[in-house]
Structure formats: structure tokens, C-alpha cells
C-alpha positions as a printed NumPy array, in Angstrom:
array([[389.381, -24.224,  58.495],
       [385.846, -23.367,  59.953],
       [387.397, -20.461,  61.669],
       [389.366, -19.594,  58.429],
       [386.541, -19.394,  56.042],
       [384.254, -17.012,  58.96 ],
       [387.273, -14.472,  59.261],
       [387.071, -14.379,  55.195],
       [383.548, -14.096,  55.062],
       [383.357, -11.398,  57.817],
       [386.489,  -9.661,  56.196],
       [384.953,  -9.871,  53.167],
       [381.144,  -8.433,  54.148],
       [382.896,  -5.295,  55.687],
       [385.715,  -4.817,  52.869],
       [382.09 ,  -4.906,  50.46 ],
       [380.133,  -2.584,  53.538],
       [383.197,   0.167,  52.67 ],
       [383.547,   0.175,  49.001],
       [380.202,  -0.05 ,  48.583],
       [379.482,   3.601,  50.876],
       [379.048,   5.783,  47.511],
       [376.287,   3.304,  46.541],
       [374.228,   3.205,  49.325],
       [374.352,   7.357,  49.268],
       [372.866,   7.324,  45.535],
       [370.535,   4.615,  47.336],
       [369.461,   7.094,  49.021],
       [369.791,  10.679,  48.124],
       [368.869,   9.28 ,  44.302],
       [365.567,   8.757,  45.508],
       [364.885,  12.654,  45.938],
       [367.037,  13.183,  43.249],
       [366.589,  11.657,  40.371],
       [362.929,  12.095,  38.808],
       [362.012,   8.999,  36.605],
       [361.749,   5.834,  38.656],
       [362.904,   3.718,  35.786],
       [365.869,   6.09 ,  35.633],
       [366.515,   5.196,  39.167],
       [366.414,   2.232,  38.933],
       [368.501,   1.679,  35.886],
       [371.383,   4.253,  38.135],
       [371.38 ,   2.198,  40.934],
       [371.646,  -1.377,  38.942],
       [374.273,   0.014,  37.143],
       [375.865,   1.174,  39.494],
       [375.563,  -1.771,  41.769],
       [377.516,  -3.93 ,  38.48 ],
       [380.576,  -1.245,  38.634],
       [380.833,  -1.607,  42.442],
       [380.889,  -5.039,  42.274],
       [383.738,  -4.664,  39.465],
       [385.752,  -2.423,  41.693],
       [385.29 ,  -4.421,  45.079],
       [386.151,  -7.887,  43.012],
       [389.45 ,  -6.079,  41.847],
       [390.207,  -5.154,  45.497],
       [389.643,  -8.997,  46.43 ],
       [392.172,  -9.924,  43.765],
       [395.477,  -8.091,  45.72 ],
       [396.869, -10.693,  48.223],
       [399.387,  -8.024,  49.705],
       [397.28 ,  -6.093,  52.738],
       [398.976,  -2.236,  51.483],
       [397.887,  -2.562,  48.093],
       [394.597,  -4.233,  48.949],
       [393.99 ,  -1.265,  51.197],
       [395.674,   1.492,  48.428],
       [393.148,  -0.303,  46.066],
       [390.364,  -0.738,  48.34 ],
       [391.183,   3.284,  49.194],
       [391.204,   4.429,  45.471],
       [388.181,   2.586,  44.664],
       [385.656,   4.296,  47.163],
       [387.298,   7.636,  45.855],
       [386.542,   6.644,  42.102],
       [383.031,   5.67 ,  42.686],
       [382.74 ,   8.828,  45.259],
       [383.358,  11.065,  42.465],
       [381.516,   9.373,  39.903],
       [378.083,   9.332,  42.508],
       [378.705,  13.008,  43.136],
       [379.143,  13.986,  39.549],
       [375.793,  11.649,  38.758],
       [373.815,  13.25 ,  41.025],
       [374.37 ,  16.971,  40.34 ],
       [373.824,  16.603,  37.259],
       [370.497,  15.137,  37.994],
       [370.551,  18.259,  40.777],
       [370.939,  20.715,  38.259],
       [369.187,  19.237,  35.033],
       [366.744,  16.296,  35.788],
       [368.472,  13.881,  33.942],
       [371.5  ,  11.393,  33.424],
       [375.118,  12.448,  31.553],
       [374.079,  12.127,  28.076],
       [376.644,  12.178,  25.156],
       [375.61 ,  15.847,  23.959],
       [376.172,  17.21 ,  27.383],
       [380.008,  15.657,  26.906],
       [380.497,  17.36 ,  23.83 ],
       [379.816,  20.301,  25.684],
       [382.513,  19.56 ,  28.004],
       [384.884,  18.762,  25.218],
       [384.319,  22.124,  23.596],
       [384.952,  23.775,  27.271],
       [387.859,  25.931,  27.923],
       [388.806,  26.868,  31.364],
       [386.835,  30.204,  31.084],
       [383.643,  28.604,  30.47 ],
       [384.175,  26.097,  32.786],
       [384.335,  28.49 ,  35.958],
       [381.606,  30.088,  34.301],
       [379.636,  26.509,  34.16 ],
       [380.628,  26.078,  38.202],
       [379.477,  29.779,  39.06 ],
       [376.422,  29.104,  37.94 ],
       [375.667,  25.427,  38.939],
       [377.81 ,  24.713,  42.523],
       [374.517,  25.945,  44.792],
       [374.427,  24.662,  48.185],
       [373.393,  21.294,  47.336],
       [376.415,  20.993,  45.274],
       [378.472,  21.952,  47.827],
       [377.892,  19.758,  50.156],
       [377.349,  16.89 ,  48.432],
       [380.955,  17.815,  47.186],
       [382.361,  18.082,  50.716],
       [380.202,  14.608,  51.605],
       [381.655,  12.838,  48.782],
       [385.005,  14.165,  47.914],
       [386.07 ,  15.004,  52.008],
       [383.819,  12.601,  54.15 ],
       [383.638,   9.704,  52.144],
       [387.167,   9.112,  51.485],
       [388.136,   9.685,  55.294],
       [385.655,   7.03 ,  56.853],
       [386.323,   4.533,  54.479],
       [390.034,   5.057,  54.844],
       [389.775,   4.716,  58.879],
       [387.779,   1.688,  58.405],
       [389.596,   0.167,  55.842],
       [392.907,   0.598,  58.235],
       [391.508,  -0.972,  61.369],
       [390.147,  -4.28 ,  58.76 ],
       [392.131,  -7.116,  58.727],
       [392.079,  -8.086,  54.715],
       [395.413,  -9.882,  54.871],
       [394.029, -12.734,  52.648],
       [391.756, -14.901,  51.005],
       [391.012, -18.446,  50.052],
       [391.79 , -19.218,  46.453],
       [388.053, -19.888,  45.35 ],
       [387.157, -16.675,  46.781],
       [389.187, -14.78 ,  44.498],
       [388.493, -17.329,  41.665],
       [384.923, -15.879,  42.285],
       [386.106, -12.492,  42.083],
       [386.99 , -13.303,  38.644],
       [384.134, -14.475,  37.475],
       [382.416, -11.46 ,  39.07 ],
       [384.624,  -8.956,  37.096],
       [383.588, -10.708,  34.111],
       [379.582, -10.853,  34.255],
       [379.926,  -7.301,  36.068],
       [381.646,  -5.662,  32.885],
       [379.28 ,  -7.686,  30.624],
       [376.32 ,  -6.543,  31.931],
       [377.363,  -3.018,  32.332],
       [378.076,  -3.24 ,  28.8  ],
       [374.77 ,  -5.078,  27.688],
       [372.442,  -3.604,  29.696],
       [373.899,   0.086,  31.686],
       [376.336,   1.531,  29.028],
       [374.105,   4.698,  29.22 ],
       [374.34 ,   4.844,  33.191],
       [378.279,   4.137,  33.308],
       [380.096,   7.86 ,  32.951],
       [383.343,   5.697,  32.006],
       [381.343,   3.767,  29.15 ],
       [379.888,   6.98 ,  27.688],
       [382.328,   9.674,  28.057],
       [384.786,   7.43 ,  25.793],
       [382.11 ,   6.449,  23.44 ],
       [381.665,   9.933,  23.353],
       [384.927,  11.248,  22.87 ],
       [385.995,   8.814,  20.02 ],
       [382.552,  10.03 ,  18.25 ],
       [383.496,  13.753,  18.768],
       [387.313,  13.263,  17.659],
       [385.86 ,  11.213,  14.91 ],
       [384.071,  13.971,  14.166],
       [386.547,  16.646,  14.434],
       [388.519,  15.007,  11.909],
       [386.569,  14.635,   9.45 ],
       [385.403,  18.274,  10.169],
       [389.381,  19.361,   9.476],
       [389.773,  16.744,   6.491],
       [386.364,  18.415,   4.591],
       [386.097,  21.772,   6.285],
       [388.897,  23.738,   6.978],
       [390.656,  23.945,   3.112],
       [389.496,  27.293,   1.224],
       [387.349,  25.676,  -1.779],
       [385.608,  22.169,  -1.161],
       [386.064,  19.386,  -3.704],
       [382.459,  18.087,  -3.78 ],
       [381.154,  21.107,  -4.988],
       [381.025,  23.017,  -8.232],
       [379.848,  26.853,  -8.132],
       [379.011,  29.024, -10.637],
       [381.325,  32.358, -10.267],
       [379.911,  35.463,  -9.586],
       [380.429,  38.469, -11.362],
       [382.272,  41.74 ,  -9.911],
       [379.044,  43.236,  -9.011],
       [379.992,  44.895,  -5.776],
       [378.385,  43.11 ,  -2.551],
       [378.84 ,  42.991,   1.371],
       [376.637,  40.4  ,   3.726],
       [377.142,  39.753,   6.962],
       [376.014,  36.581,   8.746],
       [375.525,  36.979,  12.831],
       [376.162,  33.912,  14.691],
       [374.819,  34.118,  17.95 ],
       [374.955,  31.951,  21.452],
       [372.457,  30.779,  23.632],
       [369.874,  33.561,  22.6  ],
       [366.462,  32.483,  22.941],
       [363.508,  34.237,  21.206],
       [361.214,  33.209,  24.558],
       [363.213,  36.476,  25.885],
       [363.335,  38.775,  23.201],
       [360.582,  41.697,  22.615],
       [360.894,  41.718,  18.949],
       [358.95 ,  37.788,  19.463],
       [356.496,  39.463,  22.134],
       [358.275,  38.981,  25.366],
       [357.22 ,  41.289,  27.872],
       [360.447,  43.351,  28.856],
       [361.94 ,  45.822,  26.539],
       [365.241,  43.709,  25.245],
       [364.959,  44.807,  21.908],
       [364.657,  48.642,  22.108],
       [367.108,  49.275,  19.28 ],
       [366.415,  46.803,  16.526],
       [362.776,  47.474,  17.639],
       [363.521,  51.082,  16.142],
       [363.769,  49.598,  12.888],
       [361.424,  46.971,  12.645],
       [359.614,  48.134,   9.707],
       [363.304,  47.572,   8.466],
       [363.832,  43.761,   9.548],
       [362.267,  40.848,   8.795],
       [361.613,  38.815,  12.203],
       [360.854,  35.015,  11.909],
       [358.889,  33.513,  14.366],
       [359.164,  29.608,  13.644],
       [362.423,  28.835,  13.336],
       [363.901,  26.568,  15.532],
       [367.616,  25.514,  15.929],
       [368.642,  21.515,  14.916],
       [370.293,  20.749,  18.318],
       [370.85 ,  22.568,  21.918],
       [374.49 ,  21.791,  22.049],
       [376.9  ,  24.211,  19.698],
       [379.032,  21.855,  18.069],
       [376.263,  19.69 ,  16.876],
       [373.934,  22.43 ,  16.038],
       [376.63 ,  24.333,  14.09 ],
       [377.514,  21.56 ,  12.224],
       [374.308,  21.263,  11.152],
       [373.895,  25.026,  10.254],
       [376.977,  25.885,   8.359],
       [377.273,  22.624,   5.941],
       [375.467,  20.343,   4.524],
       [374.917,  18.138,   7.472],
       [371.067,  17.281,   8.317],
       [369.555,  14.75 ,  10.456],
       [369.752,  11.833,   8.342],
       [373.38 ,  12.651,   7.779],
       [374.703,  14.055,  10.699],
       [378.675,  12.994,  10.181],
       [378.208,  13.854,   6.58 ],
       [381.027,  12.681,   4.601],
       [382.368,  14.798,   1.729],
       [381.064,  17.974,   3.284],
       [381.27 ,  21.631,   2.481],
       [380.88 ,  24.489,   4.528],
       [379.043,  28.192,   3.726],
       [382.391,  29.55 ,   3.706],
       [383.808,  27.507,   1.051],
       [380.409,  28.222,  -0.839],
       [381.201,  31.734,  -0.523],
       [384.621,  31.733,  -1.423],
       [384.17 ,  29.66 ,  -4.445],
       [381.407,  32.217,  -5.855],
       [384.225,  34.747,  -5.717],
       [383.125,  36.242,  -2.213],
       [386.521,  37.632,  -0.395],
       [385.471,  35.805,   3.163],
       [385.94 ,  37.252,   6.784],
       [385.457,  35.199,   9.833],
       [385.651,  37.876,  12.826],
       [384.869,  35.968,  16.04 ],
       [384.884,  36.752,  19.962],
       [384.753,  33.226,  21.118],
       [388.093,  31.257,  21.778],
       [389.984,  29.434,  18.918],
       [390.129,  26.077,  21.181],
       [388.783,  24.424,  24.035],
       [389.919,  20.944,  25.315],
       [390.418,  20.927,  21.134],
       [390.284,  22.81 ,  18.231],
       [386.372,  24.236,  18.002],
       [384.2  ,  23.884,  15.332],
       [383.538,  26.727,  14.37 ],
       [387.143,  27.491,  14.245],
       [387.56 ,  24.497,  12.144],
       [385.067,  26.089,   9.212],
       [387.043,  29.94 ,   9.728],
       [389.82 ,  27.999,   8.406],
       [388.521,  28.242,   5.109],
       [388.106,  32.342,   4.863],
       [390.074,  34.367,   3.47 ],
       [390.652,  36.227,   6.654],
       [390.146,  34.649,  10.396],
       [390.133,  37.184,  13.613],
       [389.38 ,  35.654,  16.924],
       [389.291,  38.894,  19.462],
       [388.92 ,  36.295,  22.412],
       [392.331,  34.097,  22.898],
       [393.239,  34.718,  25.824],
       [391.58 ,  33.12 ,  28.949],
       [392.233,  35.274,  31.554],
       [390.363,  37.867,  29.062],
       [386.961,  36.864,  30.946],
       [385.153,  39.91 ,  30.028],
       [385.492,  40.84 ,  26.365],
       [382.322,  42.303,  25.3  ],
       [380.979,  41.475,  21.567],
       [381.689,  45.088,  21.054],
       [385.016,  44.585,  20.704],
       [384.298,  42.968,  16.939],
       [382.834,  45.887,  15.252],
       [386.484,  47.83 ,  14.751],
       [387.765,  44.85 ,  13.412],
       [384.383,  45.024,  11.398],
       [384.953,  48.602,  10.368],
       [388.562,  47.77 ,   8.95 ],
       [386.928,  44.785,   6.495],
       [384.696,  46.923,   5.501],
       [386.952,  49.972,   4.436],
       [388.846,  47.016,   2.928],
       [388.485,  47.659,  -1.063],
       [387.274,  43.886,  -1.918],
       [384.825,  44.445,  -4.299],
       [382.824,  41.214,  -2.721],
       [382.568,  41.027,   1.015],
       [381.166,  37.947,   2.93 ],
       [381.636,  38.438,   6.525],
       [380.675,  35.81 ,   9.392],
       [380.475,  37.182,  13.119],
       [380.298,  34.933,  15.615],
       [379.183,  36.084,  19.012],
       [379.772,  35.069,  22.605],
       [376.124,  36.859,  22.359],
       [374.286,  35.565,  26.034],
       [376.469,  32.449,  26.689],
       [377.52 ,  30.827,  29.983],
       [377.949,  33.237,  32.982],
       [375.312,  35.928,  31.626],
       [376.414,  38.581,  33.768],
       [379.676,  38.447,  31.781],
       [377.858,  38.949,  28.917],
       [377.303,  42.571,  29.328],
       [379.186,  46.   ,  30.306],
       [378.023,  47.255,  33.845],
       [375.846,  50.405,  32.425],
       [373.864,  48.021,  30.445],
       [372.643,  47.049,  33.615],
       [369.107,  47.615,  33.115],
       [367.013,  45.003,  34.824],
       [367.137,  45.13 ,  38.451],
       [363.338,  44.404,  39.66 ],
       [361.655,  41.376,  40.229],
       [358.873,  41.431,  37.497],
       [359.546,  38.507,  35.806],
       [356.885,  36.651,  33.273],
       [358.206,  33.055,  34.287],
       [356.771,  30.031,  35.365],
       [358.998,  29.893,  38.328],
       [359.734,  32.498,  40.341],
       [362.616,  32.284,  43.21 ],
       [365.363,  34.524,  44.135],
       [367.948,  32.152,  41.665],
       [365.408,  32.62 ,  38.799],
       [364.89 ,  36.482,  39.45 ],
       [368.703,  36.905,  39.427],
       [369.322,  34.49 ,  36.583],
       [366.329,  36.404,  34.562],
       [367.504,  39.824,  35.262],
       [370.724,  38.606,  34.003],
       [370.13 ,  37.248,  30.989],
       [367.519,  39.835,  29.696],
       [370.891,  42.332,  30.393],
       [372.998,  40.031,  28.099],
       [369.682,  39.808,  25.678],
       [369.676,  43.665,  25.488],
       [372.884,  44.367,  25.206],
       [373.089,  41.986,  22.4  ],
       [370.702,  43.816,  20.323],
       [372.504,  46.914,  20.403],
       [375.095,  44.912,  19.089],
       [372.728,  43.606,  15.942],
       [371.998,  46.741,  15.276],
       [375.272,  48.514,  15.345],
       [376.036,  45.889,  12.7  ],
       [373.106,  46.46 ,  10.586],
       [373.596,  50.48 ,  10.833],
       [377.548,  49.923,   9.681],
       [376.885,  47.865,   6.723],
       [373.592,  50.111,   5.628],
       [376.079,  52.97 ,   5.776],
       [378.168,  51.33 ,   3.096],
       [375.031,  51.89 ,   0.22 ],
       [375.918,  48.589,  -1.107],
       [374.277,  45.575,  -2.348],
       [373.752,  43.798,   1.46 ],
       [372.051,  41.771,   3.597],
       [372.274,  41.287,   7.123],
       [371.035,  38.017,   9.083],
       [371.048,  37.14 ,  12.594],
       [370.908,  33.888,  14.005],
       [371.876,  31.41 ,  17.32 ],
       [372.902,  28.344,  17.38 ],
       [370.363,  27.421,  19.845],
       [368.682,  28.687,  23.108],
       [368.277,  28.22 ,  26.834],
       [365.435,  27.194,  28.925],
       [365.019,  30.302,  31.962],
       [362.516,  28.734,  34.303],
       [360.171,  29.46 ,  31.703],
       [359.039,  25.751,  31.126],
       [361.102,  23.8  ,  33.781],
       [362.782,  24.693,  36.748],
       [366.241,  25.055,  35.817],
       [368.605,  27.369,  33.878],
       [370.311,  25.994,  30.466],
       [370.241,  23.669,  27.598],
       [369.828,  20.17 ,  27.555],
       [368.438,  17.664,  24.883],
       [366.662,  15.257,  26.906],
       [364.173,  17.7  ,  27.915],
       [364.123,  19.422,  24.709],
       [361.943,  22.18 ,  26.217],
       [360.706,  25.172,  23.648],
       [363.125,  27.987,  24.829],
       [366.13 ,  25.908,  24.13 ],
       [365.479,  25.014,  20.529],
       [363.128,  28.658,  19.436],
       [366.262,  30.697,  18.428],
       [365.81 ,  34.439,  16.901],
       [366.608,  34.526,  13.2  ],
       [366.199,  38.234,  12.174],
       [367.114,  40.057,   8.173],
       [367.364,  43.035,   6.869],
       [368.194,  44.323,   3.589],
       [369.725,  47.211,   1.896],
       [367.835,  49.03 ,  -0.827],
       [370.235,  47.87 ,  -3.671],
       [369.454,  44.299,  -2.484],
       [365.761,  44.953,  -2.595],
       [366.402,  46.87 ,  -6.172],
       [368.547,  43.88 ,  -8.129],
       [366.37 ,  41.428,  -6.353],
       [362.728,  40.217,  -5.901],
       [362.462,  40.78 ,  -1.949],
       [358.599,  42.177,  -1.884],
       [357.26 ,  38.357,  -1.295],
       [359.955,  38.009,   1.694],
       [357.08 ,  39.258,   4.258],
       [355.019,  36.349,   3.502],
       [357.453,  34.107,   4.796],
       [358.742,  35.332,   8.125],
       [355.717,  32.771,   9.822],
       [357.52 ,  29.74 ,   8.008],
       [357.669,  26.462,   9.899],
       [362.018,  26.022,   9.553],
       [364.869,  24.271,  10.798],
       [367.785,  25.843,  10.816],
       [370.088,  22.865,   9.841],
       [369.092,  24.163,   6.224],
       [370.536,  27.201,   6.428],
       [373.271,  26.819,   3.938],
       [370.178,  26.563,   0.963],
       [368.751,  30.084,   2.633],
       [372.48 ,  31.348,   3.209],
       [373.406,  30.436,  -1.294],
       [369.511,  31.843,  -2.3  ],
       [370.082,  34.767,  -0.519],
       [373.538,  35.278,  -1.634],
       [372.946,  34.01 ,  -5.021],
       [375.403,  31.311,  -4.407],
       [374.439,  28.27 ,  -7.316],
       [375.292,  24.85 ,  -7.463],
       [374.273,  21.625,  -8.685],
       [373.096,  20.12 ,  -5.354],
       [371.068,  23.84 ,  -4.534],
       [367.639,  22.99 ,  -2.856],
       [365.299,  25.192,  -3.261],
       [362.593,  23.953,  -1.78 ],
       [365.155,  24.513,   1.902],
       [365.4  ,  28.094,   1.596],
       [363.161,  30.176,   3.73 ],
       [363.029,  32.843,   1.485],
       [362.183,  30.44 ,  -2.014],
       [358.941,  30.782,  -3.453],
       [359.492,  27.011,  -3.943],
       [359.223,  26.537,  -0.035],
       [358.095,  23.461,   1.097],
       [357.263,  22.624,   4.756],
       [358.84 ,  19.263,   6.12 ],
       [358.914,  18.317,   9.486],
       [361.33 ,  19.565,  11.48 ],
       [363.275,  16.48 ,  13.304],
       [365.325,  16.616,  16.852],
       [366.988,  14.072,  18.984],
       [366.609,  10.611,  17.497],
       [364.462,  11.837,  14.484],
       [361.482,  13.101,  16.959],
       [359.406,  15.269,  14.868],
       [359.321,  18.535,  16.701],
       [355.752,  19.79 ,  16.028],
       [354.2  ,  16.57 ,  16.709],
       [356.379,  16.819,  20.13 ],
       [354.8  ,  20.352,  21.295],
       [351.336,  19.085,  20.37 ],
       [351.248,  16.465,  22.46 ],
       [352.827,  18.437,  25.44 ],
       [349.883,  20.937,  25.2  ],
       [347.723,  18.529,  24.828]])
């Protein structure tokens, strides 16, 4: 019996030595990697409780193959969970957050090379090959020369209980730290919110809105959607390399706004907000409506010309509100199309505008300087190659990253303007604005390249957001004041009130006091994450 109860508890200490390898390695390589010591912590607790989950549910198999298959499959599963945890704290600072999933959700097997070109350093790499080679191959020879033939009864009656309190307090206290807990929480939000998205968004004309028709007065706006452009890199908002040498030609032309910020740093939350009603105190809106259907309601004939990929792991959002125009062209379907440059839009531009609709409303929606930024741009645009760089953090990644994105950053303003000189060209009543959904930090404020939330830095949320107008706009409407406005404190999740004042676009539940260019303006503060007031944030930073 004695000798019994030893060979179990010996059997037992090893089986838990073995499945519990992936933990001791975030023990221990956590410590350098992950920043906050609370965060730690928290990571290795949480951890601890799923280990314990998977090495009780070894315990329960009384046959020695399937005990060793299980025992086998576990360390695997928690190999590839510790190596996904800790490059992301690698490569951002922080933990798996829900808005980094939606990312992932939105991801289509372009982007995701693109992700792993510019993330899988060295580090990566061999924490890859430690985890997903080495890992799995020791605990496999030790788990074949252990004897784990069997087990009293109370020890797996214990096991039991141990699956139980391990699951509760995951799901009490480590929900956050769990990748299984939050990537479903966060996938039944995001399909939640796809659906309702395709219920509200996608018909032509919304039901929760009445607009006032138009008249035939002849009209043609455009509305630039851009990606990932931050103004930290854009002359035109005082950077210090020439990335804007063609709208800068015509600046006495444009408008440029220097305070507007973008409501999220994530696309499908941030357009969400941007393009309907949604806000931060409603940010599922129910009942929604999108600028589109705005537009078409008025009596706008609606174009939605886009060079970014109908679907990733499901239908986009922004795909979802194109649904409603009149017309939908998506130049990028095709995923082995890597490079297609947002040039490729303006024929398809030309055609809608030689189309003979008397009122044209016509959304573009960029791949502007997203993902892999040396995709971004054709070879001769190729015009930063040096290492004079203003950023806080200066290292051969950051000088290559830089030179890169200022490329993608130039090339996307001859783009703007190529736009802007098209529609002026058509002597028409028209406006032309310019906006991104959001950002991307470029060692400028932290050392890392991207967008996260949790850090929330200024580069990822400080998006351009850029007008012009035709002289028939300024003629039929009251545009001299417009100048006074372009220092405006604004969020861009009201952008639908700025998008119906400029376009004349009325309706009972029209705010006013949201529009950037309304004389009735008023400042409010401009809320991110978990209703952080964003002013109040970069005060207290630079303080």
C-alpha cells in the first residue's frame, strides 16, 4: 500500500514536472518580458489555474496511451498558448486584448503574412522553435519513459475537484489572461456585432430615419477613407520629411485639421463609429443607419469604390455598409493580388464620374499605409532611403520601418490629390474630404511599430482629416467661416453630423452642435477606451 501510494505520488510529481514545462518558461522569460509586475503576476496565476486544469484532465485517463496522448496534447496546447502570450507582449507590451482579436477576425490571409513579416524577429523565432519544436519533443521522451499506468481512486477524485475550482477561478478572477476565455467572448461580441451590422446596415434606405429629398441640383463629393495614416508623419501637420509634396501644392486650396483624432485604433470598431450613428455611449447601436443610406435617401446616386478585400475570416465592415450604395467595386478580391496599389481606383473613379447621375456621392476606401508598408507603394516612389529620422527611437528596424512608411505616406498623397484634381475638373458643386480610420505609433512615442489600445499612444489615434472645396460649393454655400475651424478639438465618431452638414443631408435626429464645420460647434470631450477622456489623458502624460 505504502509502496503503492509513493509510486503515485512520484508518478504524479513528474507527470505535473512535464505538463507544467510551458509554465515554468513564462516563469521565466515573462519576467523580461512582460512590463507591469501586476500583469505578471496576474499571467502566471492564471496560467498556473489552466495548467492545473489540463494536468487534472490527464490524471483522469486510467488507460497509459491515452494518458500519455493526453498528457502529450496538453504540453502542446499550453506550448502554443505561452508562445503566442509572450510575443505579443514581445512585440506590443501588453496582454491579448479583445480589440486586438477583432483585428484577427477581420484578417485575411494577405494581411496575415503581412502581420508575420513584420512581427516574427529573431525573438519570435526562436521562441517559436523553443516552444512549438523543443517543448513538445522533451516532454514527449519523458512522458514515454514515465510509468503513469494508474492511480488511486481519491487521487483522481481530487483531480475533479481541481478541474472545478481551476475553471472557477479562471473564470472569476483570470478571464482577461486566458486566450481561450477571451477570444470566444470576443468572437460572439464581434459576430453579434456583425449581425446586427447586416440586419441595420447593409439595405439601401434605413428605417429609423426620415430625410428630406434633395433637389436635382447637380452635385459630386467624394469621401476618402484611409488606413493606418497618421498625421505624426505627414508634412501638411509639420512633420519634418517632405510626404506631402503634392497636396502641399495646394494648400491654400485645402483645409487641414489639426485636432482630430480617430474613436478607436482598431478598423472595425473605429469605422463603426465613423460611418453611423454609433458613439461611445452606444457602441452596438441598435436601429442604426449608415452615411450611405443618408446619402441615398437625400437622392444622392451612391458609389462605394474600394481596394481593400470584400472578406476576411468574415464579411468586413465596411463591406457590410457598401451594401447599401447604389454601386459597390472592390478592385482588391483576390489574395494572391498582394500588391494592388490605391491607384488602381481612380479609373474606376473616372467611369462614375463620366456617369450622367445628376447627384454623385462617392466613398473610396483605401488600403492607404496599412500592414506591410512596403506594399503600400510602387518601387519609383521609393523616396526615403537615409537614416534621418525625427523619432524617439532610432535602430536599424525603426530606420527601415520609418523609411517605409513615409514611402506609403507619400505615395498616398499623390493619391489625395489625384482625387481632388479629377473631381475639381468636373466644375461641379463638390467637396472632397480625406480621412483614416485611425493611425500607427512609429517609434515615435514607444518602441514598437503599430496600433494598439492599451497604450493608446498619440500617433495611433491623431489621424489626418483634410477638405477641399470646389468654387460652386463655396458660391451656393457659406464656406468663408470654415478656416476658423480647422484647430477644432473633434472626434471623429461624429462624422456622419459633419458628413449630412456638409452635404446638406437633413433629418430629424441632425446634430448640429457635432459637425466640425457648424457655427453651432460645441466642444465635448473626446472619450477612448472605457470612456477615458482623451485630453485629460495627454495632460497628464506630459505632465
Amino acid at each position: 500500500m505504502k509502496q503503492g501510494l509513493a509510486k503515485n505520488i512520484i508518478s504524479l510529481v513528474k507527470l505535473a514536472g512535464i505538463v507544467g514545462i510551458p509554465l515554468l518558461l513564462l516563469v521565466g522569460i515573462g519576467v523580461f518580458k512582460i512590463p507591469d509586475t501586476l500583469d505578471y503576476i496576474k499571467e502566471i496565476l492564471g496560467f498556473g489555474f489552466f495548467t492545473v486544469f489540463f494536468f487534472s484532465m490527464v490524471v483522469l485517463f486510467s488507460i497509459a496511451t491515452r494518458r500519455y496522448l493526453l498528457g502529450l496534447l496538453s504540453v502542446i496546447i499550453l506550448s502554443v498558448f505561452v508562445f503566442i502570450k509572450l510575443s505579443f507582449y514581445h512585440n506590443y507590451g501588453v496582454k491579448i486584448s479583445a480589440s486586438a482579436l477583432y483585428v484577427i477576425f477581420e484578417t485575411d490571409t494577405t494581411e496575415s503574412s503581412d502581420f508575420l513579416s513584420n512581427y516574427f524577429d529573431g525573438f519570435v523565432i526562436l521562441t517559436a522553435i523553443l516552444f512549438l519544436v523543443v517543448v513538445p519533443f522533451v516532454a514527449h521522451y519523458l512522458l514515454k519513459t514515465l510509468d503513469i499506468s494508474g492511480y488511486f481512486k481519491w487521487v483522481k477524485s481530487i483531480a475533479v475537484l481541481s478541474i472545478v475550482v481551476s475553471l472557477f477561478l479562471i473564470h472569476k478572477y483570470f478571464e482577461s489572461e486566458n486566450i481561450i476565455w477571451t477570444t470566444v467572448k470576443s468572437y460572439t461580441e464581434y459576430t453579434s456585432l456583425l449581425k446586427d451590422l447586416k440586419t441595420d446596415l447593409a439595405k439601401p434606405l434605413s428605417n429609423y430615419v426620415t430625410v428630406e429629398q434633395k433637389d436635382d441640383t447637380p452635385e459630386t463629393h467624394v469621401v476618402i477613407i484611409g488606413e493606418s495614416t497618421s498625421n505624426w508623419h505627414m508634412q501638411l501637420y509639420g512633420y519634418n520629411r517632405p510626404t506631402n509634396p503634392r497636396l502641399s501644392e495646394i494648400k491654400d486650396d485645402l483645409l487641414v485639421f489639426d485636432s482630430v483624432i480617430a474613436p478607436h485604433v482598431h478598423t472595425i470598431v473605429s469605422l463603426d463609429k465613423m460611418l453611423t450613428f454609433s458613439d461611445i455611449h452606444s457602441p452596438n447601436k441598435k436601429n442604426n443607419t449608415s452615411i450611405v443610406q443618408l446619402a441615398n435617401a437625400a437622392g444622392f446616386d451612391t458609389y462605394w469604390i474600394s481596394n481593400q478585400r470584400p472578406v476576411g475570416m468574415h464579411e468586413r465592415i465596411s463591406s457590410i455598409i457598401a451594401h447599401a450604395a447604389t454601386e459597390k467595386m472592390f478592385v482588391a478580391t483576390n489574395n494572391s493580388d498582394d500588391n494592388i496599389y490605391d491607384e488602381a481606383l481612380l479609373p474606376v473613379l473616372d467611369t462614375v464620374l463620366k456617369k450622367p447621375s445628376k447627384k454623385k456621392m462617392i466613398f473610396l476606401h483605401l488600403i492607404g499605409t496599412h500592414g506591410k508598408f512596403k506594399s503600400r507603394f510602387p518601387e519609383h516612389f521609393q523616396y526615403f532611403k537615409d537614416r534621418k529620422v525625427d523619432a524617439k527611437f532610432k535602430h536599424d528596424k525603426a530606420f527601415e520601418l520609418i523609411n517605409d512608411y513615409d514611402n506609403a505616406i507619400r505615395y498616398n498623397d499623390s493619391i489625395v490629390r489625384e482625387v481632388i484634381d479629377r473631381v475639381k475638373s468636373e466644375h461641379t458643386n463638390s467637396f472632397v474630404v480625406y480621412m483614416s480610420d485611425h493611425g500607427d505609433e512609429l517609434f515615435d512615442t514607444l518602441d514598437m511599430v503599430g496600433h494598439n489600445e492599451y497604450w493608446a499612444t498619440r500617433p495611433m489615434y491623431e489621424v489626418p482629416f483634410i477638405a477641399w472645396f470646389s468654387e460652386d460649393y463655396k458660391t451656393q454655400n457659406n464656406t468663408a467661416s470654415f478656416e476658423n475651424y480647422t484647430s477644432r478639438a473633434y472626434i471623429l465618431e461624429d462624422f456622419i453630423y459633419t458628413f449630412s452638414d456638409l452635404a446638406k443631408i437633413r433629418f430629424k435626429q441632425m446634430d448640429s452642435t457635432k459637425s466640425i464645420f457648424s457655427s453651432q460647434f460645441i466642444r465635448k470631450p473626446r472619450l477612448i477606451k472605457n470612456k477615458e477622456d482623451y485630453d485629460k489623458r495627454q495632460q497628464l502624460l506630459n505632465d
